[in-house]
C-alpha positions as CSV (number, residue, x, y, z in Angstrom):
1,X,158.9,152.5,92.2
2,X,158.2,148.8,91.8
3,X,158.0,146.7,94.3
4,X,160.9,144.9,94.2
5,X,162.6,148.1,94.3
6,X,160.6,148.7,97.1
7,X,161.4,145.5,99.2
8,X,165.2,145.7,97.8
9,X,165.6,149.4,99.5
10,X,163.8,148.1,103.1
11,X,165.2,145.0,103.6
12,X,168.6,145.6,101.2
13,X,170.3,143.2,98.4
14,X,170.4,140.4,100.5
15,X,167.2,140.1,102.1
16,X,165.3,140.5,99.1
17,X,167.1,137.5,97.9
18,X,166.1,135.7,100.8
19,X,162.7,136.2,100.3
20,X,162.9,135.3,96.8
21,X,164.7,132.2,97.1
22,X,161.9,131.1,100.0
23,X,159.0,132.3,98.1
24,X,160.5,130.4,95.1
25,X,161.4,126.9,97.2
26,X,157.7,126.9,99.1
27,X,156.2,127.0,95.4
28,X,158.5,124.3,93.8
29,X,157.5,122.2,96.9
30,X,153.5,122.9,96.5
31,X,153.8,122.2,92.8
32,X,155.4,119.1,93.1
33,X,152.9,118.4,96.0
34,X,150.4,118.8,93.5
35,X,151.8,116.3,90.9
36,X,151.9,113.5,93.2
37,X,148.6,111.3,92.4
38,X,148.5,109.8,96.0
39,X,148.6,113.2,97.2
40,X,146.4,114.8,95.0
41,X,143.7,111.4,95.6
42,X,143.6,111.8,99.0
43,X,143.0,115.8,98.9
44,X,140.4,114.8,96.7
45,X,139.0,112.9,99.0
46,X,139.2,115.4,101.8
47,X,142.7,115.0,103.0
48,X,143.8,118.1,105.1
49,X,147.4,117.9,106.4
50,X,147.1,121.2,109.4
51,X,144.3,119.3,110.4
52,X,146.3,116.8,111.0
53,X,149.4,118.5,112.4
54,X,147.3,120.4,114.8
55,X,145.7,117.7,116.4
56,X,147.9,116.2,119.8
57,X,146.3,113.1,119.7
58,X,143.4,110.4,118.0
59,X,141.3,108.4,119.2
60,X,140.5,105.1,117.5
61,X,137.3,106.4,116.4
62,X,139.0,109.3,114.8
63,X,141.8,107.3,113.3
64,X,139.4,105.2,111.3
65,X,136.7,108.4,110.3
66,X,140.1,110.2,109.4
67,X,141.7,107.3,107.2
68,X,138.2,105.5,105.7
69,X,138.1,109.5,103.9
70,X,141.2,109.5,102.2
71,X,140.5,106.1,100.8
72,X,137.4,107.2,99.5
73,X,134.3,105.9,102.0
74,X,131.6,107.4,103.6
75,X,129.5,106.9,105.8
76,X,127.0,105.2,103.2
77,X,129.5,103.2,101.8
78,X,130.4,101.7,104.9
79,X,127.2,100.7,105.6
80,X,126.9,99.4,102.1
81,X,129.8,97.3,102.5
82,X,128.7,96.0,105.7
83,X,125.9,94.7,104.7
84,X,127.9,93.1,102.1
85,X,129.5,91.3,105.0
86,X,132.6,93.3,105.2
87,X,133.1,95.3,108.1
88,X,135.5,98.3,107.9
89,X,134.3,100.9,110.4
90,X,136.6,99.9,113.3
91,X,139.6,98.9,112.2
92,X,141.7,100.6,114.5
93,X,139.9,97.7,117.0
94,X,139.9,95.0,115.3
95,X,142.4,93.1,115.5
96,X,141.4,90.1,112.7
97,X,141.3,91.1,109.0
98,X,140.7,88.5,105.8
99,X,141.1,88.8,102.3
100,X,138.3,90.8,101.5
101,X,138.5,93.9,104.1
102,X,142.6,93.6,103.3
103,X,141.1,94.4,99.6
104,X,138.5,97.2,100.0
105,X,141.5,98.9,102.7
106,X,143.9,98.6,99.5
107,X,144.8,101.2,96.5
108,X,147.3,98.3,94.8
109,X,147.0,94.9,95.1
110,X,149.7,93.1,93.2
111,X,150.4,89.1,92.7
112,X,154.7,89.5,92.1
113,X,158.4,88.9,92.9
114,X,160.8,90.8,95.1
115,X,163.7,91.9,93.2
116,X,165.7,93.1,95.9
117,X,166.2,95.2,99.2
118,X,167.8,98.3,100.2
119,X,168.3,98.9,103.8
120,X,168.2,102.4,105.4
121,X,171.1,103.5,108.2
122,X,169.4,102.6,110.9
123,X,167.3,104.8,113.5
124,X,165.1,106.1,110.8
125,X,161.7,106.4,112.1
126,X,158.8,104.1,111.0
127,X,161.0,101.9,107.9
128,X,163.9,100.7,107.5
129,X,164.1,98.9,104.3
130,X,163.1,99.6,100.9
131,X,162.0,96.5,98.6
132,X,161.7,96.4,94.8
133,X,158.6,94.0,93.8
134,X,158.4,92.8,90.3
135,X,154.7,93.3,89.5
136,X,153.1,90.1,87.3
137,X,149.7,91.0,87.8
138,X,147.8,94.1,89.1
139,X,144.9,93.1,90.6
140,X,144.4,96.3,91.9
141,X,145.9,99.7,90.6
142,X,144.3,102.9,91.5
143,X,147.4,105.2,90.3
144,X,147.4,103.6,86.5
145,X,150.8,102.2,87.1
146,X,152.8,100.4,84.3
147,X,153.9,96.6,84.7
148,X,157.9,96.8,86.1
149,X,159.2,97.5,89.6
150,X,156.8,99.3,92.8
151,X,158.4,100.7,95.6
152,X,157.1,99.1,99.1
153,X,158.4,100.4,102.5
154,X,158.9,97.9,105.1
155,X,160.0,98.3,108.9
156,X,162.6,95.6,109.2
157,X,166.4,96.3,109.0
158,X,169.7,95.1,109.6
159,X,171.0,94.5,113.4
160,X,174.4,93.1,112.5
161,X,176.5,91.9,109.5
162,X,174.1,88.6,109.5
163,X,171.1,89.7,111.5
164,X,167.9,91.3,110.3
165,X,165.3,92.3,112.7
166,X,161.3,92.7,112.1
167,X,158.9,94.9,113.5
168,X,155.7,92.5,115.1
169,X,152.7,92.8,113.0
170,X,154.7,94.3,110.2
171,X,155.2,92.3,107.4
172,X,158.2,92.2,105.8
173,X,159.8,90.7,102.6
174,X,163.0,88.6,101.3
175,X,164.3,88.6,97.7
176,X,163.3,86.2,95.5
177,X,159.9,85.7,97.2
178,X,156.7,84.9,95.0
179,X,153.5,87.1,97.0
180,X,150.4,88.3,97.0
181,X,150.8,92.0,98.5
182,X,147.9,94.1,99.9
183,X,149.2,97.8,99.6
184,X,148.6,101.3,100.6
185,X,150.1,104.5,99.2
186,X,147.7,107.1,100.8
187,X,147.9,105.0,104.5
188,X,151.7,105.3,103.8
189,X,151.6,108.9,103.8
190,X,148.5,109.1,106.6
191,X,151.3,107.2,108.7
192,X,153.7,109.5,108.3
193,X,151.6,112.5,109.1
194,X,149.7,110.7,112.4
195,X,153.3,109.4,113.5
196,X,154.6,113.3,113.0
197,X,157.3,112.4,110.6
198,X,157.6,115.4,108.4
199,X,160.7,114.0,106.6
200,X,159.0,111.5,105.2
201,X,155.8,113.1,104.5
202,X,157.1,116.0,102.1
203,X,159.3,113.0,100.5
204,X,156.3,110.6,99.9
205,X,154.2,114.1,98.6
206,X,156.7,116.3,97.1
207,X,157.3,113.6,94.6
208,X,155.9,112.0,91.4
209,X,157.3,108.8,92.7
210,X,154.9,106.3,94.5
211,X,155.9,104.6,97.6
212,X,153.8,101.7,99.3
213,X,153.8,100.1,102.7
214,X,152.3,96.4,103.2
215,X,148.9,95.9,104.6
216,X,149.1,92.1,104.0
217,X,151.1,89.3,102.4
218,X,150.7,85.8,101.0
219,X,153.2,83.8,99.8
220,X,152.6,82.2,96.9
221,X,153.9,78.6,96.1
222,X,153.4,76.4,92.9
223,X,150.1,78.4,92.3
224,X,149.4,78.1,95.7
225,X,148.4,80.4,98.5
226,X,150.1,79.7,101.4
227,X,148.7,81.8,104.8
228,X,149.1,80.3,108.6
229,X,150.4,76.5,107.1
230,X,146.7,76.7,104.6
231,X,147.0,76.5,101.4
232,X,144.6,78.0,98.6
233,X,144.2,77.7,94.7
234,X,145.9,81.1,93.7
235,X,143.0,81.4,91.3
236,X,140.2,81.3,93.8
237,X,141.7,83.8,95.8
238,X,141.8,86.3,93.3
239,X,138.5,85.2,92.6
240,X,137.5,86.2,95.8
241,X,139.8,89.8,95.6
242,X,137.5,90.7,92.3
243,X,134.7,89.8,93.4
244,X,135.2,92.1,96.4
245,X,136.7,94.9,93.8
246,X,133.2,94.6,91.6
247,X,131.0,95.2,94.6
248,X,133.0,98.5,95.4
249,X,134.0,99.8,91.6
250,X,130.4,99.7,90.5
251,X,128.7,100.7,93.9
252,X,127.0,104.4,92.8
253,X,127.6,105.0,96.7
254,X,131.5,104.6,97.1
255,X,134.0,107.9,95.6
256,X,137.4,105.6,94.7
């Protein structure tokens, strides 16, 4: 007897279709799991999801070891870095970032437009809007992505027929804007895990489709970078953004 005969005779007809249509969902899910590159980075990195799941609460400390891993640093590359003047190891304290730690804490940095906004129904947890950016320039792309439209996550949303709220701290975005974004798949998804949001964690992993959140934002104004009323030479701040990219791409200590 085989044993499907077998399970079909326990458990009867329907039962062993149950099973079946389980066993068949749970490996659709892992495989498309498994073809999302943010997903598949950040196991790569170390990234373990029960780990996650089963701990009640993190302390900064652990927040940062736990996050600086799935990006790809060590504890040698850390150091590395901060000797290079760029201090990353506690930035669940800190509380003031530049350019260059906004860079090394980034897996896309992009210099574009934003197309347009979709707002969720509101009372979703953690984002409510949806914003299309028209990428000009990568200046950095860790998933090989093609000039065209990303996919950035933001937390403000509509309040009212006229009204749109924003979450402190968050940045958000307006169509038609010119920026400089700082952007974070693999945070995106370490959000969603720490904050307990299964719904959106199997929809940012169990698809092919990337999905960002904003880490930072400059607006960007006749070639000018504009950031608390000061304005910049667009050029020499993605001077700056590369130079911090060279020091970390070509370090034989850092696993990016």
């Amino acid at each position: 007897m085989s044993m499907l005969q077998k399970v079909t005779s326990r458990l009867g007809v329907a039962g062993a279709v149950s099973i079946f249509v389980f066993l068949t969902l749970f490996t659709l899910s892992n495989a498309r799991a498994q073809v999302n590159p943010v997903y598949k980075r950040m196991v790569r990195n170390g990234w373990n999801y029960s780990s996650i799941k089963s701990h009640p609460r993190f302390t900064a400390t652990e927040l940062n070891s736990d996050y600086l891993r799935i990006l790809g640093y060590t504890n040698a590359t850390i150091a590395h870095l901060e000797k290079a003047g760029i201090d990353i190891k506690n930035i669940y304290k800190n509380r003031i970032f530049n350019k260059k730690i906004w860079t090394v804490l980034s897996d896309c940095i992009v210099v574009g437009t934003v197309s347009k906004i979709t707002y969720f129904p509101r009372g979703r947890p953690l984002y409510d809007g949806l914003a299309s950016v028209r990428v000009d320039t990568f200046l950095e792309n860790s998933y090989d992505l093609p000039k065209g439209n990303i996919s950035v996550l933001q937390g403000s949303g509509p309040i009212g027929p006229h009204l749109v709220s924003t979450v402190y701290g968050m940045p958000s975005l307006s169509p038609g804007e010119h920026v400089i974004l700082f952007l974070t798949a693999s945070g995106l998804v370490f959000d969603a895990a720490v904050n307990n949001n299964t719904r959106l964690y199997k929809k940012l992993t169990n698809s092919p489709k990337i999905y960002f959140k904003i880490l930072a934002k400059y607006d960007v104004q006749s070639g000018k970078v504009v950031s608390n009323k000061r304005k910049e030479n667009l050029a020499n701040v993605t001077d700056t953004i590369q130079s911090v990219l060279n020091l970390t791409n070509h370090s034989v200590l850092i696993n990016r």
